[in-house]
C-alpha positions as a LaTeX table, in Angstrom:
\begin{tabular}{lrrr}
\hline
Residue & $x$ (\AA) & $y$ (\AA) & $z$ (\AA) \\
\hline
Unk1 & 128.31 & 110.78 & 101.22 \\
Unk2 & 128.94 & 112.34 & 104.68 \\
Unk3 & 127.71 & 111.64 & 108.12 \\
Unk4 & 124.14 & 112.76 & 108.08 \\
Unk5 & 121.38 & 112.82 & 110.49 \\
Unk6 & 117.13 & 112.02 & 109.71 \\
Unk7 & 114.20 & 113.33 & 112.02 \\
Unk8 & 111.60 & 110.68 & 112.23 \\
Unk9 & 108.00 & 111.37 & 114.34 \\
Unk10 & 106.18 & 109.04 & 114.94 \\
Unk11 & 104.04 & 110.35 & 117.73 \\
Unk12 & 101.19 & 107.58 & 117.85 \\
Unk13 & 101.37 & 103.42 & 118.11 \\
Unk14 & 100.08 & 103.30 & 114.50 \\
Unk15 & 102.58 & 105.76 & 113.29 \\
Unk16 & 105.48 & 103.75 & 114.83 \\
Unk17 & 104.16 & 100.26 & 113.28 \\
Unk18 & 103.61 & 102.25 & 110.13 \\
Unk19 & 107.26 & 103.61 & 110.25 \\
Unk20 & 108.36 & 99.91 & 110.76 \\
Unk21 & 107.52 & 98.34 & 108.12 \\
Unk22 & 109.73 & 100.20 & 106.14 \\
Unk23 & 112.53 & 101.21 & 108.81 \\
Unk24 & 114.95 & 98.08 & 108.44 \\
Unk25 & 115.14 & 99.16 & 104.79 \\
Unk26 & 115.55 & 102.62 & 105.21 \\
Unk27 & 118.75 & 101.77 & 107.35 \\
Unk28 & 120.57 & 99.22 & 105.37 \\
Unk29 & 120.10 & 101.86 & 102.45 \\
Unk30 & 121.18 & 104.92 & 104.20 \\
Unk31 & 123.70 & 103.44 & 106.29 \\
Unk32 & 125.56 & 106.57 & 107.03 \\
Unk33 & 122.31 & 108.53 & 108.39 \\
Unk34 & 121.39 & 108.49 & 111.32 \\
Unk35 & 117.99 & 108.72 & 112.75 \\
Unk36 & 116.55 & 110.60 & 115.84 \\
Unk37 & 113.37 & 112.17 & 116.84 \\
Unk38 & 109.71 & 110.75 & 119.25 \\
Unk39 & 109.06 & 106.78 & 118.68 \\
Unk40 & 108.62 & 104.05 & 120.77 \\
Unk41 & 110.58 & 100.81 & 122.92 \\
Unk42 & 110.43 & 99.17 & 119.25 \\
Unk43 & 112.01 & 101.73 & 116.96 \\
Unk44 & 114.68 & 102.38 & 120.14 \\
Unk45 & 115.46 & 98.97 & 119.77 \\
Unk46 & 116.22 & 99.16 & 116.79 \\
Unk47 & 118.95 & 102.07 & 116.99 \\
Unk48 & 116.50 & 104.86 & 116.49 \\
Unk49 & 117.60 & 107.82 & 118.90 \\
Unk50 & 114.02 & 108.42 & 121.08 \\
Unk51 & 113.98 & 112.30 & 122.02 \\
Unk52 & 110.45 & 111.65 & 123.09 \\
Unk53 & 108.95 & 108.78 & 123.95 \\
Unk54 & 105.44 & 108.42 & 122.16 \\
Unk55 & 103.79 & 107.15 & 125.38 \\
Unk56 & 104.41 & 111.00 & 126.89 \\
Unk57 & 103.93 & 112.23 & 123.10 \\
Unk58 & 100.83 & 110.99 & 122.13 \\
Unk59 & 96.90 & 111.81 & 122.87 \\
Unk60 & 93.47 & 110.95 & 121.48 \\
Unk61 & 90.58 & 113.14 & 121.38 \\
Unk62 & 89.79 & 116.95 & 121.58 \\
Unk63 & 89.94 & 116.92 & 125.25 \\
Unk64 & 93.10 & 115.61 & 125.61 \\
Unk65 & 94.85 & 117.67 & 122.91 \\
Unk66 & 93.77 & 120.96 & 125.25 \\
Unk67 & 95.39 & 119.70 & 128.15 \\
Unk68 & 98.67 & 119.01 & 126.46 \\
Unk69 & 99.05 & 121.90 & 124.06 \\
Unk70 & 102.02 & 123.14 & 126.55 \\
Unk71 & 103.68 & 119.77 & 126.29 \\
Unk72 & 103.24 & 120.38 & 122.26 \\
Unk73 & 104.29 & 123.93 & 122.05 \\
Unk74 & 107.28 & 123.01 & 124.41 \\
Unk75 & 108.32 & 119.86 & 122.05 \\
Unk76 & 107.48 & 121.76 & 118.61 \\
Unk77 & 110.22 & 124.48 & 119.58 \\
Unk78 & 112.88 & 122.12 & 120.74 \\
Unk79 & 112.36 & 119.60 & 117.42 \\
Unk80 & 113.28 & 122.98 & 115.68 \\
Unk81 & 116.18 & 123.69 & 117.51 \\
Unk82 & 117.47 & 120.15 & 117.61 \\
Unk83 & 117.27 & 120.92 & 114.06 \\
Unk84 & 119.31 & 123.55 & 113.22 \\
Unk85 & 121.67 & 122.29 & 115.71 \\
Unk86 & 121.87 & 118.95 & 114.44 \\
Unk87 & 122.05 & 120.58 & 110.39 \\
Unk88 & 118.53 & 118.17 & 109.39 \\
Unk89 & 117.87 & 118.80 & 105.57 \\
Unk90 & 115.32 & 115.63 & 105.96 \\
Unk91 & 112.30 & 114.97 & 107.93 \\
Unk92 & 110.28 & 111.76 & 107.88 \\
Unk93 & 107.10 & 112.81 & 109.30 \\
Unk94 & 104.27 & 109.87 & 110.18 \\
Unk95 & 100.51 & 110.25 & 110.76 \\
Unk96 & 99.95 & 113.07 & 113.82 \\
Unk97 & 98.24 & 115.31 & 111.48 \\
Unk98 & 97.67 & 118.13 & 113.81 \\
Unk99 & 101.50 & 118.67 & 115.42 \\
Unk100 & 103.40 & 117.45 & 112.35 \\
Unk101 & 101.42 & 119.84 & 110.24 \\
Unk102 & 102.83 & 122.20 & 112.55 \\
Unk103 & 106.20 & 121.25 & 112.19 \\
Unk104 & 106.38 & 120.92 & 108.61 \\
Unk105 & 105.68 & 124.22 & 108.49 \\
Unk106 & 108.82 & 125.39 & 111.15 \\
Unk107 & 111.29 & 123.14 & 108.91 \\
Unk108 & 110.15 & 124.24 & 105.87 \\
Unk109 & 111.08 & 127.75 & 106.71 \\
Unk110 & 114.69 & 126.30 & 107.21 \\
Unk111 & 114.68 & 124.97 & 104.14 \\
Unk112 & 114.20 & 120.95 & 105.81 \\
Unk113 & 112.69 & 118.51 & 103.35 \\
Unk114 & 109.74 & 117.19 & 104.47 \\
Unk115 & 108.51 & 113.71 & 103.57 \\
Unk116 & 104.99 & 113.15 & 104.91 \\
Unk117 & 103.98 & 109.73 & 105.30 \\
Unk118 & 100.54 & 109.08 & 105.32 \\
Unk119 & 98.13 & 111.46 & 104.16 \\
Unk120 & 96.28 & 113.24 & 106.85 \\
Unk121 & 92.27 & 112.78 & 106.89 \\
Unk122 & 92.06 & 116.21 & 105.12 \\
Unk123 & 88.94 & 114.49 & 103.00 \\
Unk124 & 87.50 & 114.04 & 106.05 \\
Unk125 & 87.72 & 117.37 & 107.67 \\
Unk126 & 90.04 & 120.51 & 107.49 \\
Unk127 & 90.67 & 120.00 & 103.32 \\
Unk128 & 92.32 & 123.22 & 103.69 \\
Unk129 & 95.48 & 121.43 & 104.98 \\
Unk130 & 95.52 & 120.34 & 101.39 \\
Unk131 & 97.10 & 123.83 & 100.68 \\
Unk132 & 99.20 & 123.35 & 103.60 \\
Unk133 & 100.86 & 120.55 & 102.55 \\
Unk134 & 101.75 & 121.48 & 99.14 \\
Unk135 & 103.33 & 124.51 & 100.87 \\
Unk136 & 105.27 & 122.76 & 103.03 \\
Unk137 & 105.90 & 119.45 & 102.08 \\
Unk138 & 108.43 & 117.82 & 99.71 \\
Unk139 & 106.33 & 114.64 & 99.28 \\
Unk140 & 103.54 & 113.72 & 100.34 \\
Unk141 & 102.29 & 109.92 & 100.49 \\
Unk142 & 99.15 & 108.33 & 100.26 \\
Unk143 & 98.06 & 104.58 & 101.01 \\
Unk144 & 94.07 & 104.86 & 100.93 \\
Unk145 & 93.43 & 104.01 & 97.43 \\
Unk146 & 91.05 & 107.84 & 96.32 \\
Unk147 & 93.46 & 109.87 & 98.47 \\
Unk148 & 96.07 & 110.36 & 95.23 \\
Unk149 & 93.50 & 111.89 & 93.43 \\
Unk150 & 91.78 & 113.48 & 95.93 \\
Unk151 & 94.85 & 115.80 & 96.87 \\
Unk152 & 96.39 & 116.29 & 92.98 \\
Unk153 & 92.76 & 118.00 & 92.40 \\
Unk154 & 93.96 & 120.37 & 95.15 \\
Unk155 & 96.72 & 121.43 & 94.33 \\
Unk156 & 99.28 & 119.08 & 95.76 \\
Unk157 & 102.14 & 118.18 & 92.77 \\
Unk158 & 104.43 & 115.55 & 94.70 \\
Unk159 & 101.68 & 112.79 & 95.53 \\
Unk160 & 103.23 & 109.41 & 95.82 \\
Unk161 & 101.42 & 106.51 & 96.26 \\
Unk162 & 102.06 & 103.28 & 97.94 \\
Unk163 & 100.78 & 100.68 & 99.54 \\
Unk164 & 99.15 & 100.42 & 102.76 \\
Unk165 & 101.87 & 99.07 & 105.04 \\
Unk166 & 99.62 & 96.67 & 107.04 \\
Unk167 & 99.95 & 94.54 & 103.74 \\
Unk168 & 104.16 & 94.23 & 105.00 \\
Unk169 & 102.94 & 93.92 & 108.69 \\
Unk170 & 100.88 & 90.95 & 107.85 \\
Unk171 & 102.44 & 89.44 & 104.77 \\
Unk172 & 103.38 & 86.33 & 106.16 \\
Unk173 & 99.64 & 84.99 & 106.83 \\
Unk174 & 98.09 & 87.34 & 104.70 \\
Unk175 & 98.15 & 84.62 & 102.20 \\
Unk176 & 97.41 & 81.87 & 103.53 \\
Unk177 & 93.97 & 79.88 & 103.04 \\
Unk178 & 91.45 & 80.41 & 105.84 \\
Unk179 & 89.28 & 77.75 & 106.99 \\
Unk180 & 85.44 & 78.70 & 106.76 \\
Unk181 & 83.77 & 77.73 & 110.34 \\
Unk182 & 79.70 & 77.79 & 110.86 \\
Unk183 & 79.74 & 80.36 & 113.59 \\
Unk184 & 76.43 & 78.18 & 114.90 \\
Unk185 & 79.01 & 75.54 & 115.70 \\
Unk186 & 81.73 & 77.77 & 117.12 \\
Unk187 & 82.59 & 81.28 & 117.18 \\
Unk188 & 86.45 & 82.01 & 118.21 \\
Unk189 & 85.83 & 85.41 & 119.36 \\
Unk190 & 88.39 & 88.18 & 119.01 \\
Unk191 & 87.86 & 91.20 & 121.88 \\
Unk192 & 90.13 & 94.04 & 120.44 \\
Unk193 & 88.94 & 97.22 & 123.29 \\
Unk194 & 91.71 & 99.13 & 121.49 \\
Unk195 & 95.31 & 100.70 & 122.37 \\
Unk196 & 94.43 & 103.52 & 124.96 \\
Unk197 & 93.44 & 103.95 & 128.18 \\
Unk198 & 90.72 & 105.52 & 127.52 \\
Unk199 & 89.15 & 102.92 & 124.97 \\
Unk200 & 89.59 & 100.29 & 127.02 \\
Unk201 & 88.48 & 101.34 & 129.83 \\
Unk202 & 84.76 & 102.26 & 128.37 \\
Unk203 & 84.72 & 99.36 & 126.27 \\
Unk204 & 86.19 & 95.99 & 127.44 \\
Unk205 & 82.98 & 96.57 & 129.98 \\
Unk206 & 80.40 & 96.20 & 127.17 \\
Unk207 & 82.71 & 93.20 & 125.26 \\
Unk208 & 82.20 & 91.27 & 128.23 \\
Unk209 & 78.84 & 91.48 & 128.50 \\
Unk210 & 78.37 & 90.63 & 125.01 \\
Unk211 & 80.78 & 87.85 & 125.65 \\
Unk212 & 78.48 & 86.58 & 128.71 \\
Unk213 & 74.88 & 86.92 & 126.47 \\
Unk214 & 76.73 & 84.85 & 123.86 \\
Unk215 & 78.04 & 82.31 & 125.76 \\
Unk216 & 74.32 & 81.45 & 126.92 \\
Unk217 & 73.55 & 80.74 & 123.32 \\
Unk218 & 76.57 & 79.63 & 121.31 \\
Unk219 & 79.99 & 77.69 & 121.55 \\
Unk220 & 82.10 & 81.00 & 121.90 \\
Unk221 & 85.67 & 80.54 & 122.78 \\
Unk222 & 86.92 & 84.37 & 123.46 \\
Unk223 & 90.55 & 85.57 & 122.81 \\
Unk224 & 91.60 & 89.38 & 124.50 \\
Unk225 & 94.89 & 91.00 & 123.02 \\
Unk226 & 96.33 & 93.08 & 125.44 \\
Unk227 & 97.72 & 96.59 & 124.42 \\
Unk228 & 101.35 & 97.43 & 125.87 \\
Unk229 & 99.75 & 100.86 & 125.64 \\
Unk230 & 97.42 & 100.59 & 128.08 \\
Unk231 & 97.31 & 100.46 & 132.11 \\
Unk232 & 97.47 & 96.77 & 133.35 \\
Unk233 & 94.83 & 97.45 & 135.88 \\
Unk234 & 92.50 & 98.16 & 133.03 \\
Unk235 & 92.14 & 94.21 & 131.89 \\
Unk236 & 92.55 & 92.77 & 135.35 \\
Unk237 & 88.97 & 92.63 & 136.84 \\
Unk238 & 88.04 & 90.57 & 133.21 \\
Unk239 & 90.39 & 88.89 & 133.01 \\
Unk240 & 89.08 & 85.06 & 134.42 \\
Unk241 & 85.90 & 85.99 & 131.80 \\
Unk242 & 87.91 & 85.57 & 128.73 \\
Unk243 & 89.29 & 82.05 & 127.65 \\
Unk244 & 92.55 & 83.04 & 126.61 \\
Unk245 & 94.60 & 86.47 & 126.85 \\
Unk246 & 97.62 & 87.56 & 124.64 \\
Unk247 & 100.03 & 90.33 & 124.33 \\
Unk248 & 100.06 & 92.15 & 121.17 \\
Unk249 & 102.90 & 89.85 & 119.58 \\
Unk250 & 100.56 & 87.37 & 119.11 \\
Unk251 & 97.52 & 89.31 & 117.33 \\
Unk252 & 98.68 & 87.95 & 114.15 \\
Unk253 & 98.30 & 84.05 & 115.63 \\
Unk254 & 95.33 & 84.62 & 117.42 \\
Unk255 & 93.35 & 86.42 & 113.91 \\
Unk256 & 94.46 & 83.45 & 112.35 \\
Unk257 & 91.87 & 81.71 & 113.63 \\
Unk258 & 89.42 & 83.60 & 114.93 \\
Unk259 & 86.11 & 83.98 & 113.22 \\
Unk260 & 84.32 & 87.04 & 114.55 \\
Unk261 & 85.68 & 90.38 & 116.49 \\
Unk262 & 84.85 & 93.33 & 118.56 \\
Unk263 & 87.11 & 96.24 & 118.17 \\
Unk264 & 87.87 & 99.92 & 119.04 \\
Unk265 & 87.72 & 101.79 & 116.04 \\
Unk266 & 91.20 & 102.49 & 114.63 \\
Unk267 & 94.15 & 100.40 & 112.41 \\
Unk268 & 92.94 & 97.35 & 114.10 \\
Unk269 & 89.99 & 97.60 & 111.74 \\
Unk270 & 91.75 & 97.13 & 108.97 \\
Unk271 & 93.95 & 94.52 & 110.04 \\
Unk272 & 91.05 & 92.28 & 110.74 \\
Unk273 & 89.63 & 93.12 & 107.02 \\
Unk274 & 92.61 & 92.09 & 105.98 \\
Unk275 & 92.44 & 88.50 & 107.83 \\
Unk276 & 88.75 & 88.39 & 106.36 \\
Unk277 & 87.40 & 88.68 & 110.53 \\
Unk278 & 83.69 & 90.02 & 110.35 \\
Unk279 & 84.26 & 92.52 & 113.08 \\
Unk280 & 81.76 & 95.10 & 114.99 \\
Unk281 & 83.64 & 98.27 & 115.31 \\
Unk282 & 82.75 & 100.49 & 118.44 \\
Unk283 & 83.56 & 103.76 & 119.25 \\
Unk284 & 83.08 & 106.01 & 122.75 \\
Unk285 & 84.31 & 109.08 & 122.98 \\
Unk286 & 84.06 & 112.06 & 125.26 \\
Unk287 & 81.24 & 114.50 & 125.30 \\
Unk288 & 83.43 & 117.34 & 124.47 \\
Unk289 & 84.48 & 115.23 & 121.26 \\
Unk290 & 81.26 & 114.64 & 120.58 \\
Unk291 & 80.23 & 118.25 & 120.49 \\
Unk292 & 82.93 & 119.02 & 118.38 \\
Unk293 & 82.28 & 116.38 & 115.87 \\
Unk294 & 78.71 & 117.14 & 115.23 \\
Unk295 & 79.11 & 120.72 & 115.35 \\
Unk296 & 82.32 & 121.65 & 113.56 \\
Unk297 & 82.90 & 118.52 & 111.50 \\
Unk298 & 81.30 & 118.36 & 108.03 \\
Unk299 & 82.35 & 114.57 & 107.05 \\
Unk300 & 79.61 & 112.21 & 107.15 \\
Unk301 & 80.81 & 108.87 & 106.14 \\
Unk302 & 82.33 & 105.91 & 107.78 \\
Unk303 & 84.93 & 106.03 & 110.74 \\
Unk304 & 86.58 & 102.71 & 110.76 \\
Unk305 & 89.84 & 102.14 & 108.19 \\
Unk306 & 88.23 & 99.07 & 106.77 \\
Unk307 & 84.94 & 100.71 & 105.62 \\
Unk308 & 86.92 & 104.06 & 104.70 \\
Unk309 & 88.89 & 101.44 & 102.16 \\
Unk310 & 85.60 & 99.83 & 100.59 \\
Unk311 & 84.14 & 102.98 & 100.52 \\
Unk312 & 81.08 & 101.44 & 101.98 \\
Unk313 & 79.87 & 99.83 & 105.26 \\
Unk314 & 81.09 & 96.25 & 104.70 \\
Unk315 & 81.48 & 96.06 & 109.60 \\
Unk316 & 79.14 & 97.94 & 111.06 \\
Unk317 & 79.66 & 100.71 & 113.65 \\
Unk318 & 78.66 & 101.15 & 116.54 \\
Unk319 & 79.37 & 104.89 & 118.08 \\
Unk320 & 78.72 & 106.77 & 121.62 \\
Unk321 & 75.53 & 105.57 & 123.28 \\
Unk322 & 74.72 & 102.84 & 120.65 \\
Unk323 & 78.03 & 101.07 & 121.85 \\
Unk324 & 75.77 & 98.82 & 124.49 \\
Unk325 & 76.58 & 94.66 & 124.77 \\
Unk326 & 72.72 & 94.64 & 123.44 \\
Unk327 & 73.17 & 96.17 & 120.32 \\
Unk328 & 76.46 & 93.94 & 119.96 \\
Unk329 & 74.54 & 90.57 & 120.55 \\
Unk330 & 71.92 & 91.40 & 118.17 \\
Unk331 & 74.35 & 92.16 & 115.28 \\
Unk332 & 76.38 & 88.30 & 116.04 \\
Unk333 & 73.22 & 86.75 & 116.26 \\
Unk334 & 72.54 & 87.81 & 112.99 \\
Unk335 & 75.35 & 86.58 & 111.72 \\
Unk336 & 75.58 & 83.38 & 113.13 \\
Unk337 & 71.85 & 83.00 & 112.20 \\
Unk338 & 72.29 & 83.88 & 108.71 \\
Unk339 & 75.17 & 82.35 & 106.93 \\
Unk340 & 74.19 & 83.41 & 103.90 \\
Unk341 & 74.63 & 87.21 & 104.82 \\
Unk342 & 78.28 & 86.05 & 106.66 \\
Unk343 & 79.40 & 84.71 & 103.37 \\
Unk344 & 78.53 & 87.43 & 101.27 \\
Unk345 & 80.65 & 89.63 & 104.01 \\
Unk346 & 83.50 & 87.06 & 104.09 \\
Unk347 & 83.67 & 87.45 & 99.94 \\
Unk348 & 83.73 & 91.22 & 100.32 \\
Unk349 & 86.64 & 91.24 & 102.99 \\
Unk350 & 88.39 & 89.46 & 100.28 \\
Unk351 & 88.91 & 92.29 & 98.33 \\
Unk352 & 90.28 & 94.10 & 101.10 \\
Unk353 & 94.21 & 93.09 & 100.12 \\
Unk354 & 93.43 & 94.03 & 96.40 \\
Unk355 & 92.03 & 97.46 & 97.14 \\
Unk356 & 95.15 & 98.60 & 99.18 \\
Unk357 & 97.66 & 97.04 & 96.56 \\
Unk358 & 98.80 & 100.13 & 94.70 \\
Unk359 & 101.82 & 98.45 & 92.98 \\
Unk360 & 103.39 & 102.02 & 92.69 \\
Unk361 & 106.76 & 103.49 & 94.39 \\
Unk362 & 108.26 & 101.63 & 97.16 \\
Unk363 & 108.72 & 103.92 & 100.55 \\
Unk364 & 112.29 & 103.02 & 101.61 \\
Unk365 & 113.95 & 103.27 & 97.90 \\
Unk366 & 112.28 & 106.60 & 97.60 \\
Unk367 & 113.14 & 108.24 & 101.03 \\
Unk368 & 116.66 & 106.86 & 100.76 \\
Unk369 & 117.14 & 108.56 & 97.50 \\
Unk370 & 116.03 & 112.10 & 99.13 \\
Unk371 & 118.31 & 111.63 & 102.10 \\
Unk372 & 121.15 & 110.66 & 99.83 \\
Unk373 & 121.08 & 113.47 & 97.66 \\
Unk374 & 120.59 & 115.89 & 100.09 \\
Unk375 & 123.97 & 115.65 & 101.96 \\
\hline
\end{tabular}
């Protein structure tokens, strides 16, 4: 096979860890290719050739989408041009629903095969991008257990499914046996306020005040991971009210352990499903957002990954104005008064690894063999 070249984007934190856990692979199997495009310090590290950084790349929210669509427009023309200079016939494109959709569309018109990992939220709002994609993309794959279906019913032919890469993230303490602690004799508290500025900045506010009411009533020992994401300045007026602070290296060590969390809606939510956490999810957003949402949005069910999954409200969430330390007290009282009702949500989170094992098509194999044959 000849020299050959990949474009990866993975414009968001998530997208990046999801492109890891398949990246190492991808590279000893296509060890001729090589692979350029927007990612982060950890996918540059690993020999990935970072045309834009994902900290300049990525945004959250309707409000901040506005004020960088000339960033977008600017960054959507030159991937196209880098391109047709570079002669790309195969484009790994992660999560970033609303720009890669956009981009598919440029490199399928140049005749680029497109391989969309992870299936964008089209259940949840837009389903027309259902039509989109089977326009546009070579293959498209799916780790939420009902998306397969949900797209082949509309129209999209190359559905692969596979399973939810958090499962490789995690796989060496997803297995291991958890000890069951009475959260009336101590609760190891988790404070996730998420991986953007934003997020943390409205929310570590209200986990500490939670923090403080249950300290007045319970043994709580509290545990902040830090985002490399996000501002230092952010964490450092709370940071002598937590017990112990880590940097996101050590969020697998410190879930091993802990026995209750509060957490910005997003992966994270999943990942503590996974570790069987009971965990509040909390969401603030800005009014803008909000007006969107309720007015163009027709989707109506759950926001956090881990309920999406269960396909029912197994951590309860807290959005906009009910995100209030009040609100989170009341809901860890309850379960630390009611062990009964933390059990039966401890079994539950159990099924969490089963329902995201699709034992289907494995990512790397599959992408290799479509960058192999098409050079």
């Amino acid at each position: 096979m000849n020299e050959s070249n990949c474009l990866i984007i993975a414009g968001e934190k998530s997208g990046e860890q999801h492109c890891l856990s398949f990246y190492d692979e991808l590279r000893s199997l296509c060890p001729q290719t090589h692979f350029w495009g927007v990612g982060g310090d950890d996918l540059k590290d690993k020999g990935m050739e970072i045309l834009y950084h994902l900290k300049d790349f990525s945004s959250w929210g309707i409000s901040e989408v506005i004020g960088k669509i000339p960033f977008y427009m600017k960054a959507l023309k030159d991937i196209e041009l880098q391109c047709l200079k570079r002669k790309t016939k195969v484009a790994i494109l992660i999560d970033f629903q609303d720009f890669n959709l956009r981009l598919a569309k440029k490199l399928n018109k140049h005749g680029v095969k497109v391989l969309y990992y992870v299936a964008p939220q089209a259940w949840a709002w837009k389903a027309h991008r259902a039509q989109v994609l089977e326009e546009t993309v070579h293959s498209l794959f799916t780790i939420i257990p009902f998306e397969r279906d949900w797209f082949e019913k509309r129209g999209v032919n190359k559905v692969i499914s596979v399973n939810h890469p958090l499962l490789k993230t995690h796989e060496k303490v997803l297995y291991k046996n958890r000890q069951r602690c009475s959260l009336q004799e101590k609760i190891n508290l988790l404070i996730l306020p998420g991986s953007r500025n934003f997020e943390v900045r409205h929310l570590l506010p209200i986990f500490i005040k939670t923090l403080k009411l249950l300290k007045k009533k319970y043994n709580v020992t509290s545990y902040l991971v830090q985002s490399p994401n996000v501002n230092k300045h952010l964490y450092s007026p709370y940071e002598k009210e937590v017990d112990y602070i880590h940097p996101h290296s050590e969020l697998e060590e410190v879930m091993e352990y802990s026995n209750l969390a509060l957490a910005a809606s997003g992966t994270i939510t999943l990942s503590t499903a996974l570790m069987e956490i009971p965990t509040i999810v909390c969401y603030q957003g800005s009014l803008l957002n909000e007006f969107v949402y309720q007015t163009f949005i027709d989707y109506k069910g759950p926001i956090s990954l881990a309920n999406i999954v269960h396909q029912e409200l197994v951590f309860p969430e807290l959005l906009q104005e009910r995100v209030n330390s009040f609100n989170l007290f009341k809901i860890c009282e309850f379960w630390a008064q009611n062990e009964t009702e933390y059990d039966k949500l401890l079994n539950k989170l159990k099924r969490t690894k089963e329902l995201l094992d699709c034992n289907e098509q494995q990512v790397a194999p599959y992408m290799s063999k479509v960058i192999n044959e098409s050079y």
